[in-house]
C-alpha positions in Angstrom: 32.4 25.2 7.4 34.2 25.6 4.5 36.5 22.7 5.0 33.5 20.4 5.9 32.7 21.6 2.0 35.9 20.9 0.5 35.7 17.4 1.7 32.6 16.8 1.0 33.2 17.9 -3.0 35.4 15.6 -5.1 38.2 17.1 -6.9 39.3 16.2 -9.9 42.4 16.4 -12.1 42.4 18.8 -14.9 42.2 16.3 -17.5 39.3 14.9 -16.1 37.5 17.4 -15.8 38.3 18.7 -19.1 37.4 15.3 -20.1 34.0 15.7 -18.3 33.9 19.7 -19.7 34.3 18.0 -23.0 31.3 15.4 -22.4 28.3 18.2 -21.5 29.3 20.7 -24.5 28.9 17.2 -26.7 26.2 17.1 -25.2 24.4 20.7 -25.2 26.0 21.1 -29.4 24.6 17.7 -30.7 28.4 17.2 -31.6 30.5 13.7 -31.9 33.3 12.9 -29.3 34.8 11.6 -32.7 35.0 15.0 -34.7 38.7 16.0 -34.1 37.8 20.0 -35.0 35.2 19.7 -32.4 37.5 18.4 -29.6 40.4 21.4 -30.7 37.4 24.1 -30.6 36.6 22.6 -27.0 40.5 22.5 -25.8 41.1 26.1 -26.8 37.7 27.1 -25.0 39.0 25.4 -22.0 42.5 27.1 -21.8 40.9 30.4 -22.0 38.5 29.5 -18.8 39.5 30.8 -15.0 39.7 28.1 -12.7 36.5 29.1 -11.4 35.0 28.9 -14.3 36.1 25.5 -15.0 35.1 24.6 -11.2 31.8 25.7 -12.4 31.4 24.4 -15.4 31.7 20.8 -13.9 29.1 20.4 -11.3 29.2 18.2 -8.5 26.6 17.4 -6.5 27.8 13.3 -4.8 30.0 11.4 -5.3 27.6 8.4 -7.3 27.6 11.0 -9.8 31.5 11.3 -9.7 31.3 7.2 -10.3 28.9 7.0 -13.2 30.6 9.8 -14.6 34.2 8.1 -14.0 32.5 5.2 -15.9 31.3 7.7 -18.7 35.2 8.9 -18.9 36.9 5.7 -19.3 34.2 4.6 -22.0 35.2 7.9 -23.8 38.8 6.6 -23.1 38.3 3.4 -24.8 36.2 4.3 -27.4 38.9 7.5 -28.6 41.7 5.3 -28.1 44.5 6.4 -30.6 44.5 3.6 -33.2 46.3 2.9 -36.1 44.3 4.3 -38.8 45.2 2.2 -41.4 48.1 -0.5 -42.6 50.7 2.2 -43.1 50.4 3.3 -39.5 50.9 -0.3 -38.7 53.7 -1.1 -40.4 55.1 2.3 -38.5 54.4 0.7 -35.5 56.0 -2.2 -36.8 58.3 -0.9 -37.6 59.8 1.1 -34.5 58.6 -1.5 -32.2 61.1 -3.2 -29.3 64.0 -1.1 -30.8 66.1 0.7 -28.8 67.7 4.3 -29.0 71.0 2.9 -30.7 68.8 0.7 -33.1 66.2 3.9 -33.7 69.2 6.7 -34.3 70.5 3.5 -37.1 67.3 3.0 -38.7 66.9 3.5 -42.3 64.2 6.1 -43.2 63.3 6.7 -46.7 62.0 10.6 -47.5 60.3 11.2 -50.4 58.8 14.1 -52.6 57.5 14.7 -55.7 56.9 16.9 -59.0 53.7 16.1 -61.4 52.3 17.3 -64.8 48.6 16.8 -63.8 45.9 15.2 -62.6 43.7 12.6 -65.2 41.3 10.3 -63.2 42.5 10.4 -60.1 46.2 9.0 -62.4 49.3 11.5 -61.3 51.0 12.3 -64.3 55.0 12.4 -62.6 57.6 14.7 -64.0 60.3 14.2 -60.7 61.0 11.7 -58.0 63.2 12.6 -55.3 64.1 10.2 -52.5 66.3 10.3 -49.6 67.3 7.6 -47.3 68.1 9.2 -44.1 69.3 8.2 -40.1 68.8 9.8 -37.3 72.8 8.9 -36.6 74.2 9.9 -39.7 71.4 12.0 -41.5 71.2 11.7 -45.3 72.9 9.1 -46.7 71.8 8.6 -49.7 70.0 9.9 -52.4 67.8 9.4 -55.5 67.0 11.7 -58.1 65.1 11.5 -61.3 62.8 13.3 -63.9 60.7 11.1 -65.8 59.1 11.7 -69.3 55.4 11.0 -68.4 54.7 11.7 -72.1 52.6 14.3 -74.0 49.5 16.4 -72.2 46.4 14.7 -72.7 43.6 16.4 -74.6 41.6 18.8 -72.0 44.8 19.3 -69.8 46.9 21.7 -71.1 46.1 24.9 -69.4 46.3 22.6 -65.8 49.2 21.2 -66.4 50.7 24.6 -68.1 49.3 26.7 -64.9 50.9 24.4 -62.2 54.3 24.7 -64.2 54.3 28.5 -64.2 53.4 28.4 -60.6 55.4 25.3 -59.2 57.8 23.2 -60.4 58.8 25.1 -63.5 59.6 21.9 -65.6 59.5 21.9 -69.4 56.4 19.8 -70.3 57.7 18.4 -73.1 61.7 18.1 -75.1 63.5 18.1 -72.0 66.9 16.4 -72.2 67.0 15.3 -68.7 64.0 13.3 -68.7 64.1 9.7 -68.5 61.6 7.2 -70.0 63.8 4.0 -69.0 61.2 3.3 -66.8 62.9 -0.3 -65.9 66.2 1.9 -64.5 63.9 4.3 -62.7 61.9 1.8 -61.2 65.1 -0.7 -60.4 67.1 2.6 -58.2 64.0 3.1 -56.7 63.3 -0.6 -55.4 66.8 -1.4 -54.4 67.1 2.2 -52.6 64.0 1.3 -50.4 65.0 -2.4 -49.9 68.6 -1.9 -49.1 67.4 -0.4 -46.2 64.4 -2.3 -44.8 65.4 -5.7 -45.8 64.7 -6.7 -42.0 62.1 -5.1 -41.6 60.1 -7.0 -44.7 60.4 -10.3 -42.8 58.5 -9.4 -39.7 55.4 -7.7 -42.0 52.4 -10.0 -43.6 52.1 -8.0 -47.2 56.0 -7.5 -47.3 55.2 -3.5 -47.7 58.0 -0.7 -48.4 57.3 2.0 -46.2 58.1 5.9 -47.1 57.1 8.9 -45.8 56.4 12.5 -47.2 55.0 15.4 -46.3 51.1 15.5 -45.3 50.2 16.9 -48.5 51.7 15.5 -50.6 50.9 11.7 -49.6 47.9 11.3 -52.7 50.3 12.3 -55.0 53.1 10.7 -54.5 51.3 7.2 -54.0 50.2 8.2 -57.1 53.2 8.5 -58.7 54.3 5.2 -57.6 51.4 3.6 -58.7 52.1 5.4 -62.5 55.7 4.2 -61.9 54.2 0.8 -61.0 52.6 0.5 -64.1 55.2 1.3 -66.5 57.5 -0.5 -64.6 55.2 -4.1 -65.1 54.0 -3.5 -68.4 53.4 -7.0 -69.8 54.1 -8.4 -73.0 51.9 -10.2 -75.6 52.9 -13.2 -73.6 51.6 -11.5 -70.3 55.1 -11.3 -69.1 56.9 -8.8 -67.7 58.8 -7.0 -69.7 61.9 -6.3 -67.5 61.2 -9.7 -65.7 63.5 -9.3 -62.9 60.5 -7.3 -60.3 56.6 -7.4 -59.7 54.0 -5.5 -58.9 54.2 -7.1 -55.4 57.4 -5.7 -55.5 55.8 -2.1 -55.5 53.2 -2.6 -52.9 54.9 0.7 -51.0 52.9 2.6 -48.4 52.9 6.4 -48.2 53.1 7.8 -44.9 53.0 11.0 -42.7 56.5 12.1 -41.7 54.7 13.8 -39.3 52.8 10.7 -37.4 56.7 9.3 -37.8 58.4 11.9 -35.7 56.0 11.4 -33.5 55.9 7.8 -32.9 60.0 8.4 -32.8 59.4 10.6 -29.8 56.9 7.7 -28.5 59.5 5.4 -28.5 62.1 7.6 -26.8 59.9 8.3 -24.2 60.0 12.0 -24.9 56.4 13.7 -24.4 55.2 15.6 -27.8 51.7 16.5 -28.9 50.8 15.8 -32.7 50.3 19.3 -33.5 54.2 19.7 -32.5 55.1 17.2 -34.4 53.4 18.5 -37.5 54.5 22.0 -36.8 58.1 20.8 -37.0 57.6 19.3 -40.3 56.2 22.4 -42.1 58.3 24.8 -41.1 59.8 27.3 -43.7 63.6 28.4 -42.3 65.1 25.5 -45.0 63.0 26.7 -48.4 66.0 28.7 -49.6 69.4 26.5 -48.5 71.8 26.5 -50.8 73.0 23.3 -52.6 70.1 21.5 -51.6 67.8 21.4 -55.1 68.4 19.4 -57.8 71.1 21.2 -60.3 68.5 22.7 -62.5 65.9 23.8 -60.0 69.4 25.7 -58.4 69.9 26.9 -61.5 66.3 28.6 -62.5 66.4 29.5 -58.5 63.1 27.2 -57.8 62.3 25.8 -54.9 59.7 23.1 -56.0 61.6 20.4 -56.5 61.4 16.5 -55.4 64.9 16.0 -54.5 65.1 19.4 -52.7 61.7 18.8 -50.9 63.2 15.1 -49.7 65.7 16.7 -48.4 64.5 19.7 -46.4 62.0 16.9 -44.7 65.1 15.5 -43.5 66.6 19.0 -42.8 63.0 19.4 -40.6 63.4 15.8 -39.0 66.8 16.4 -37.6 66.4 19.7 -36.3 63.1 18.5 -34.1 65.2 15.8 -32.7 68.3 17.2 -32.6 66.9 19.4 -30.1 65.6 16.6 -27.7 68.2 14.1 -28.3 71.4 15.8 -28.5 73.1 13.9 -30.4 76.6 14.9 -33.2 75.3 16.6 -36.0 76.9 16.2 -39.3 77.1 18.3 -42.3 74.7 15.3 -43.8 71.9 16.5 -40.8 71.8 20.2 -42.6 72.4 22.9 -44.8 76.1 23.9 -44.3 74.8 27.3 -42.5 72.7 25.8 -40.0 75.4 22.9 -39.7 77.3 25.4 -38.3 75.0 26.9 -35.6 73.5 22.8 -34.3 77.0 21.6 -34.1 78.3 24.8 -31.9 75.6 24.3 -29.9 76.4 20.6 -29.7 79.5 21.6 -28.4 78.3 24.3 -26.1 76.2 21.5 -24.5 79.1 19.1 -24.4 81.0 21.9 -22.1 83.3 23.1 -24.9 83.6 26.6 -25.6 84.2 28.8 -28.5 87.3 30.3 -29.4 88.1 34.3 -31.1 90.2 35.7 -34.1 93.3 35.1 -31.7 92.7 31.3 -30.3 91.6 32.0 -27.0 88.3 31.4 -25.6 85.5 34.1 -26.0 83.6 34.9 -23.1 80.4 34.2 -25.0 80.0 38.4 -26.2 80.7 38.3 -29.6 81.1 34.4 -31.0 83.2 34.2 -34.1 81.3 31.5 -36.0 83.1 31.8 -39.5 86.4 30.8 -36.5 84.6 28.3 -35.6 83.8 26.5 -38.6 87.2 26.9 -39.8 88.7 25.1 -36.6 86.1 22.9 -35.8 84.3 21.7 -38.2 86.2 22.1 -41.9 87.5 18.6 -41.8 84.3 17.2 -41.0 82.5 18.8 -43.9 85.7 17.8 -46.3 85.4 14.3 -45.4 81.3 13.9 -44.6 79.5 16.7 -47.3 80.1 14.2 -50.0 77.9 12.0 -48.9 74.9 15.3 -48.8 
């Protein structure tokens, strides 16, 4: 009898019949299959259901219902197909496309954050740019660094711009000596930085578009902040030329994209299975807000954390720890912060079948491991030779 039954009844994987799950409570709430807090809600209901429960929750009664509801499914499929959301994504795509690992771990990846004075019109007001070009491979290898004088407050700002000082970045908002306003050198390191690197890469994309990438939140501002730099930058003359001639504002047609989404689409490309929500959890972790020697000397100085270069580089701090982990590859004191350097390149070794060593040279049988031994033996000539570069 009962085996008669369990023939008779279709079963279905779990993903369809979350799929199907997900279909009737769209149904009963009046709610869109497109409304992304909707479809978490539903997912979370779902893991906290028995297995009976989801065997009840998606009837069966033939199988011409299992068939028009197959149908149902692969319309949902097609019609919630992850698609790039807008140029940027492209040019991602783009831009990891048909690469191998060897040509991934070599890519150029440009990191960037940001410090502003305020907010006027939907204009960001920039007081610091920090960028950081970065390979998996080698990790950071190179850097830029500025603060910029944006100029006086406007009229109606003050107590903004003075509020987000005290609270954030903690730059002087006006007479500071290590603001620039050579806006044609800012913009010039800032170009060539971004080009040096995707050169290639500008040949195979219709708008020739620079690509960075930056933490979710900060994405507005910092496309913001180029577009301020932009403007400076191609300032005309009475002539309508530009003033510093050499570069356009074609030249700054630079996207601004999710570091997140990248790590992702990395993974993607590896072939290594990773959700989104991983992805972005990886990015916004905390463990890197206080490394040393990893601010911009006068954020180190005042003990601040909010700063562009510093932010630039913890996202690639973030980025090499997530893939470290998957990948395996060498770290180098450019991947991290000289403490955690320390603890991801034992580990590489441990993995590689090497073993530590104690106070007296011999191996330790993994009770107590001597790290500060360790780094001294191991790994002191590779931060002599390699920590310049960080």
């Amino acid at each position: 009898m009962s085996s008669a039954s369990s023939s008779s009844t279709p079963k279905l994987s779990n993903n369809k019949a979350f799929k199907l799950f997900l279909i009737q409570k769209a149904r009963q709430m009046n709610a869109s299959l497109k409304d992304t807090n909707f479809i978490i809600d539903m997912r979370n209901e779902w893991k906290m259901m028995s297995f009976s429960e989801k065997s009840v929750s998606v009837p069966m009664n033939d199988m011409n219902e299992v068939t028009n509801r197959s149908k149902e499914l692969d319309d949902f499929d097609r019609e919630n197909e992850i698609k790039p959301k807008n140029f940027a994504e492209m040019l991602v795509i783009n831009m990891l496309k048909d690469k191998n690992k060897e040509e991934l771990m070599d890519l150029p990846i440009y990191l960037m954050s940001s410090c502003i004075q305020c907010v006027v019109n939907e204009t960001y007001l920039p007081l610091e740019i920090g960028i950081v070009e970065y390979t998996i491979k080698h990790g950071i290898r190179r850097t830029y660094h500025s603060f910029i004088k944006c100029g006086p407050i406007p009229c109606g700002y003050a107590y903004s711009a003075i509020s987000h000082k005290d609270a954030y970045h903690k730059i002087p908002l006006g007479n500071f000596d290590l603001a620039s306003d050579d806006f044609q050198a800012i913009g010039n390191a800032v170009l060539d930085l971004i080009k040096s690197g995707q050169k290639d890469f500008l040949k195979k994309n219709p708008r020739n578009s620079l690509v960075v990438f930056s933490a979710e939140d900060q994405i507005k501002q910092n496309q913001g902040v180029l577009k301020w730099l932009a403007s400076k930058y191609t300032t005309t003359d009475d002539n309508n030329d530009s003033i510093y001639g050499n570069k356009s504002a074609q030249d700054w047609d630079i996207e601004v994209f999710d570091i997140s989404c990248l790590l992702l689409e990395i993974f993607k490309q590896m072939g290594i299975s990773r959700s989104p929500v991983e992805c972005k959890n990886d990015m916004t972790n905390t463990c890197y807000d206080y490394s040393p020697d990893t601010d911009c000397n006068y954020h180190e100085d005042i003990e601040c954390i909010y700063c562009g270069l510093g932010w630039a580089k913890r996202l690639a701090y973030m980025m090499s720890e997530s893939l470290i982990k998957r990948l395996r590859f060498e770290p180098f004191p450019t991947h991290f912060p000289k403490r955690e350097y320390v603890k991801f390149a034992y580990q590489h070794f441990f993995n590689c079948g090497q073993q530590p060593i104690d106070n007296n040279n011999n191996v330790d049988d993994g009770k107590e491991i001597n790290w500060s031994k360790i780094f001294e033996n191991e790994f002191k000539d590779k931060l002599k030779n390699d920590g310049s570069n960080h």
